[in-house]
N, C-alpha and C positions, 0 to 999 in steps of 0.2 A: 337149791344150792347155787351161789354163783350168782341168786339175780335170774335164774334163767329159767323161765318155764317148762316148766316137766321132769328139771333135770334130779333124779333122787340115784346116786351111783353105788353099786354095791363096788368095792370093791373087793377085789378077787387077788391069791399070791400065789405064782405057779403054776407048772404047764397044766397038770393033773386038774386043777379044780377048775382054770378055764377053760380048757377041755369039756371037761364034763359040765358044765354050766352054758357054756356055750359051741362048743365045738357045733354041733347039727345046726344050727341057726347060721353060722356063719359058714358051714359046708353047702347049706342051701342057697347059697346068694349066686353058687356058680352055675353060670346061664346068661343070668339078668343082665340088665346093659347099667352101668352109673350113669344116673338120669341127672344129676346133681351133688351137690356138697356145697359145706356152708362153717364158716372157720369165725372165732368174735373175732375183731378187730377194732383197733380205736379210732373211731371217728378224723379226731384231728391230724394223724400224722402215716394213718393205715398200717400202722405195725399190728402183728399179728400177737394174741393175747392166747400163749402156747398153751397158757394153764388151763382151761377153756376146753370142752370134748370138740373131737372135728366130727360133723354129723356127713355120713356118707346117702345117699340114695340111690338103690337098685331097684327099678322099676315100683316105688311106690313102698318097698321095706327101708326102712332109715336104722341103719348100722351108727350109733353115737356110742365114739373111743375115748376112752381120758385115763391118760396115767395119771401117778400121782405117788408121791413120796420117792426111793426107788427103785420098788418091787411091786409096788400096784397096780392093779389094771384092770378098768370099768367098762362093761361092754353092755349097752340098753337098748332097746329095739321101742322104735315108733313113740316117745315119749316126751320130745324135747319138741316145744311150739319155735321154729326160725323166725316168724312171721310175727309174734312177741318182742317187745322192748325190754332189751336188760335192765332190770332195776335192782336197787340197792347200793348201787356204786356212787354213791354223792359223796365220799371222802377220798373217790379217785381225782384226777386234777382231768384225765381223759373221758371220753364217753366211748362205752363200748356199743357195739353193733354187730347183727350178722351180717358176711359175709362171703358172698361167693367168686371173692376174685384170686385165685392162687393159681401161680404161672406155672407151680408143682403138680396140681391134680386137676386144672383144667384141663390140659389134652387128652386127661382121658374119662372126660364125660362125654357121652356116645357111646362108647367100648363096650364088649362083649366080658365079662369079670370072665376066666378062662380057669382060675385057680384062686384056691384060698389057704394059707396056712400062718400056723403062730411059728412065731421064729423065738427060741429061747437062748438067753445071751450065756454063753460059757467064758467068760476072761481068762487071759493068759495067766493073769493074776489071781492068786485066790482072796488076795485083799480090794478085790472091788466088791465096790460094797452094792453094785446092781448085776453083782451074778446071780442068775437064775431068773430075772424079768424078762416077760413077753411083749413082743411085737406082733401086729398083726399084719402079712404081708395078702396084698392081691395085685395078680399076673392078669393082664393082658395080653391081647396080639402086640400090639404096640410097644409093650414097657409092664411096669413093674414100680409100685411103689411101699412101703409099710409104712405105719404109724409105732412108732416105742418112745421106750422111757427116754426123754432127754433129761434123767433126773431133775422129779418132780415137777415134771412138762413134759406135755409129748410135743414129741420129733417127728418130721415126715421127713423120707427119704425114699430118692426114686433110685430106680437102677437097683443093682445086685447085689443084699446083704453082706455087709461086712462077712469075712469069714467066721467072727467070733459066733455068729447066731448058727444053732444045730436049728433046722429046717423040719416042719413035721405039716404034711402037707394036707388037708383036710378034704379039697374038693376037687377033681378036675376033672373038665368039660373036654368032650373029645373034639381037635378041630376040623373045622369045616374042609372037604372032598377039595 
């Protein structure tokens, strides 16, 4: 899908099924350190191509996130090639690429992941139409980022979930003495 090798996304609607589809896979990531991450981007102008999974890396497990529509949410383990050339995009005018430059989730490759949970969006409103889509948040010593729906694209955001997201927290690591 995408031009992107390996990438085949189930996607998933709600806390319950990703939860249960993924919750343990992503409660086991707390420990590891973010060894890496790797965003498309376009070649000529290095805007970031949201539509696109952000593939994370904890010590050697590769965490790949992608919203999509906006209540969707794909979460794949160890299956997308970085080190592969996107293809299929020759009626884009851009050329895409991986990348691992983002001034958002660079500082915290190194980091000890400390916690992990899905943050589910309750709106003030009952007319948005991305009530009930998941984010996935992980805590650091440092900071704190998640990936959600930026309808139909995902969004990274550092720092402390809007209020609207009810918080449900799946892993934590006890800290260091």
């Amino acid at each position: 899908m995408m031009g992107i090798s390996g990438f085949e996304p189930t996607f998933l609607v709600g806390l319950e099924s990703v939860l249960e589809e993924h919750g343990p896979g992503l409660a086991a990531l707390g420990g590891r350190r973010l060894t890496g991450f790797a965003l498309v981007r376009f070649v000529e102008d290095g805007d970031w191509f949201a539509d696109c999974p952000v593939v994370l890396d904890f010590d050697g497990i590769q965490a790949e996130i992608c919203h999509w529509k906006f209540d969707e949410l794909s979460i794949s383990w160890n299956t997308i090639d970085t080190t592969a050339a996107i293809s299929g995009w020759e009626y884009v005018e851009q050329t895409p690429a991986w990348s691992d430059a983002d001034e958002r989730l660079g500082s915290f490759v190194g980091q000890e992941l400390r916690e992990v949970a899905l943050l589910e969006w309750h709106p003030s409103s009952r007319h948005d139409v991305a009530g009930g889509s998941i984010a996935v948040e992980f805590v650091f010593d440092a900071g704190r980022f998640h990936i959600a729906n930026g309808l139909d694209e995902n969004s990274i955001d550092v720092g402390v979930a809007h209020p609207g997201f009810v918080r449900h927290r799946l892993s934590r690591c006890a800290q260091p003495d």
